[in-house]
N, C-alpha and C positions, 0 to 999 in steps of 0.2 A: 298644706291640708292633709290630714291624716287618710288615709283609705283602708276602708274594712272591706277583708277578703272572708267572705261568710261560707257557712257550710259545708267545712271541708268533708271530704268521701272516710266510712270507716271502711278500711282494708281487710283486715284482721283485728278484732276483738282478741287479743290476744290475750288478755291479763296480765302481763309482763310485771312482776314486784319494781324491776328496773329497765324499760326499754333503754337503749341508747345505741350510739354510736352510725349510725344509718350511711352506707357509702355507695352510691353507683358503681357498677360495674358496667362500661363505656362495652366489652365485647361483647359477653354474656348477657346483655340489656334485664338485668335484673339485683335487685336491691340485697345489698349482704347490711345485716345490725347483729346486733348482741343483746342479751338479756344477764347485764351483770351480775345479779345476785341467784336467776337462776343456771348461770355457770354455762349456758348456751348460746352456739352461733346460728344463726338465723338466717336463708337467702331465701326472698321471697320474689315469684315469678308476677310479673302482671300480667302476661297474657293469658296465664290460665286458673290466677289466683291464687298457688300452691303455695304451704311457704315450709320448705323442708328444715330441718333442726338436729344439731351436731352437737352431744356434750363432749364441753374440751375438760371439765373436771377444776375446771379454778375460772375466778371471773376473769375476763375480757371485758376490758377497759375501752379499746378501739380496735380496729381490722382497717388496714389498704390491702389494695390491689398489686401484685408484685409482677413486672415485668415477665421473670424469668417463671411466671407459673405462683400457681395459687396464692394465698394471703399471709401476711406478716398481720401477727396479735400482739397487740400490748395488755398484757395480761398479769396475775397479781404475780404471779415467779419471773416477771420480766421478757424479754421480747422472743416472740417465739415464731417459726413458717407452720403452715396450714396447709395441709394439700387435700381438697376439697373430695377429691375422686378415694380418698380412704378414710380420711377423717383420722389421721395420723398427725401428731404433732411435731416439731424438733425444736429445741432450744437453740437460741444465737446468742442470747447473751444476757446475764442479770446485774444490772449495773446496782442494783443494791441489796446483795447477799445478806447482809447485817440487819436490812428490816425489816424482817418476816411481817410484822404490823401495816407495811405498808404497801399500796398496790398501784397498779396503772391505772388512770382513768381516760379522758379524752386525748384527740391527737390526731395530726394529717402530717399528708407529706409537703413540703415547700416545695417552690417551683423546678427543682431541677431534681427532686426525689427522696431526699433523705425526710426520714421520718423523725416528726418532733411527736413527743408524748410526757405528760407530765405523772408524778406519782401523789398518791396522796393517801391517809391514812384509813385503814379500813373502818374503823369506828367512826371519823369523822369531826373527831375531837381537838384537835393540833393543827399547827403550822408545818409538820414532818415533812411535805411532800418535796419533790425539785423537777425540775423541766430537765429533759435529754433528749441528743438528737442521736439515732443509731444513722450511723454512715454505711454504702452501701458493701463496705470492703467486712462490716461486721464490728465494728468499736463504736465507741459511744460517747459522745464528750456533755460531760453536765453546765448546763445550762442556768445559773441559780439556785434558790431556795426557799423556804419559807413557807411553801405553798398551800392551803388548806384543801382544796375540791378544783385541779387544775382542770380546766374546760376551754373550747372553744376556739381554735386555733386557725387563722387564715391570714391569706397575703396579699396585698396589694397588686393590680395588675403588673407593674410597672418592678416588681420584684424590692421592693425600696422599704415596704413597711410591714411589720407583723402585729396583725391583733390577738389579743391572747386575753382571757379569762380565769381571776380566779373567786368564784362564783361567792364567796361572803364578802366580798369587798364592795359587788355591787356593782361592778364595773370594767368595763370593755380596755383592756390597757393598748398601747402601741409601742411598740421597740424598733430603731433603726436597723436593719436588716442587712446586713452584707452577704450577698445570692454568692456570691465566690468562693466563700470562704465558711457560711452558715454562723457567723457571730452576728450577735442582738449586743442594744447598746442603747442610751437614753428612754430608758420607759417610762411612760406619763400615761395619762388618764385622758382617752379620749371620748367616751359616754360616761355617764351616769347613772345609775339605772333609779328612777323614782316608783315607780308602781308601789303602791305598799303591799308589801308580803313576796313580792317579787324578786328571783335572783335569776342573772344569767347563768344558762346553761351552756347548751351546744349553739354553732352559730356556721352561717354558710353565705358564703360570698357571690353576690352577681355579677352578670358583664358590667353593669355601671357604675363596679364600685363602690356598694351599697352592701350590706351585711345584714342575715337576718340569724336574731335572736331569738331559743328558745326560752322562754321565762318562765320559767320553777315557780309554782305558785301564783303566776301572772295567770294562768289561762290562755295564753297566746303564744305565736311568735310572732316576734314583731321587725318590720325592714327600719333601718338605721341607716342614716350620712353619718360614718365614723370622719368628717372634717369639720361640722357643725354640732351634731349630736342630737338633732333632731330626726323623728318618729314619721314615716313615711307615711307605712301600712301596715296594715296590723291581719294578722291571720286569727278569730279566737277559735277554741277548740271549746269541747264539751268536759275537758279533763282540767287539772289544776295544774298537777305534776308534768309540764310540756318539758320532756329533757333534751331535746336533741333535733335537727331539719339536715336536712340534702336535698339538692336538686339531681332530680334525674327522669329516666323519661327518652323519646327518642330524639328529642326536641332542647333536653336542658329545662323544662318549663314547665317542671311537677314539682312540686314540693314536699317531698316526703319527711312524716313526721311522726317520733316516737313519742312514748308516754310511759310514766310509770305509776304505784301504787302502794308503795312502800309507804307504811305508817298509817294509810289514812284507817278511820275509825269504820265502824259499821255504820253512821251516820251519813258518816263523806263518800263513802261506797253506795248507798242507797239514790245519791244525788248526783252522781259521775259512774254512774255504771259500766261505762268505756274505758275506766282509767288503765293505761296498761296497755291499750289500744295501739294499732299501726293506722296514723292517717296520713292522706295526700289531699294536698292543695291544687287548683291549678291558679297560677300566677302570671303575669305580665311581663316577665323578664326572664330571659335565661339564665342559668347559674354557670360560674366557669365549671369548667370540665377537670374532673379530680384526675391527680398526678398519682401516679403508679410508684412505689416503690422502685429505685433503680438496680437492685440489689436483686 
């Protein structure tokens, strides 16, 4: 039986063209996202509402939390450290010099740290993109190809399996995961996504092994069994464009959720006046607790 999770909280009215990428920060107990198109990093306070705003000058695909001090971006020049207290960038490393067309978009770190992020084209036109994982010594080993809108990326408790998105397909894929070594291997199809108009976006994992999708166009996000591929609960929102969720909170047991507003007409704005919006959930389950860059 499905469960609707109703009326989530607006945060921030943000208008965002592109919210995404939404990550806990476990020390700092406050929420770092990015605003892809408008080229800005976002860390937003809940305990006194504030939500401060760094332009880094090129979009920002995703942000973790880096061990050794401030944030690793995966960004359209490739993966770059943040250090929050000047808002200074540096570059680590562009693993594809040759495609200035194409850029970073979603991505997390697996259980032991290295950062997976995939590329995809800025237009949004092509199969251009490919998955890479940056190691924390600074290299980079590519992961595939093909990819049109790479999204979504998490891992099974048990270190064993990787869910990965890439959002025209429509579907929640799974790869054999080797944690030792960071190789993927047999990827199949383990959701479907049916909504019509619907595409997955970002996605975030709970203690029970459950996965929640945000659905592009769906209006929701929604919790999934990636072993059955049935629909648990459903979070709806008042926006279309859901691109992204994290759990965080002091508890694990918020649901934060971004939105964006690209494209829509003066019609679809008149009808979703939030779009663009930062909302939170609260929910019934904790989310695991996001891995720091080891780097």
């Amino acid at each position: 039986m499905r469960i609707l999770i109703k009326e989530p909280e607006l945060l921030l009215n943000a208008k965002s063209p592109l919210g995404e990428g939404p990550i806990w920060d476990i020390h700092r107990q406050v929420l770092w996202w990015t605003d892809i198109l408008g080229r800005v990093l976002h860390c937003y306070n809940p305990i006194d509402g504030t939500n401060r705003t760094w332009e880094i000058g090129q979009m920002v695909g995703t942000l973790v939390i880096a061990k050794s001090g401030g944030l690793i971006l995966a960004a359209q020049n490739g993966f770059l450290r943040f250090d929050p207290e000047t808002g200074a960038t540096e570059m680590i490393v562009d693993p594809e010099p040759d495609k200035p067309e194409n850029r970073f978009n979603d991505g997390k770190c697996d259980p032991v740290g290295r950062l997976w992020a995939g590329t995809m084209p800025i237009t949004e036109d092509s199969a251009t993109g490919s998955m890479y994982c940056l190691h924390p010594d600074g290299h980079v080993e590519k992961h595939g190809g093909a990819y049109s809108i790479p999204n979504g990326i998490v891992w099974s408790a048990d270190a064993k399996t990787m869910y990965h998105i890439d959002s025209p397909t429509r579907r929640v894929d799974a790869w054999d995961f080797d944690n030792a070594t960071g190789t993927i291997s047999n990827r199949r199809t383990a959701i479907e996504i049916t909504d019509e108009g619907a595409f997955p976006d970002g996605m975030a994992m709970d203690v029970e092994g459950k996965i929640w999708v945000a659905l592009w166009g769906g209006w929701c996000v929604a919790r999934l069994d990636p072993d059955t591929g049935e629909e648990l609960a459903r979070v709806e929102l008042p926006v279309s464009q859901v691109s992204a969720c994290a759990f965080g909170g002091p508890n694990l047991d918020e649901l934060y959720i971004t939105s964006a507003r690209k494209n829509l007409v003066r019609n679809e704005l008149e009808n979703q006046p939030l779009a663009g919006g930062l909302f939170k959930a609260r929910v019934a389950v904790r989310g695991v607790k996001p891995v720091a860059f080891v780097g």
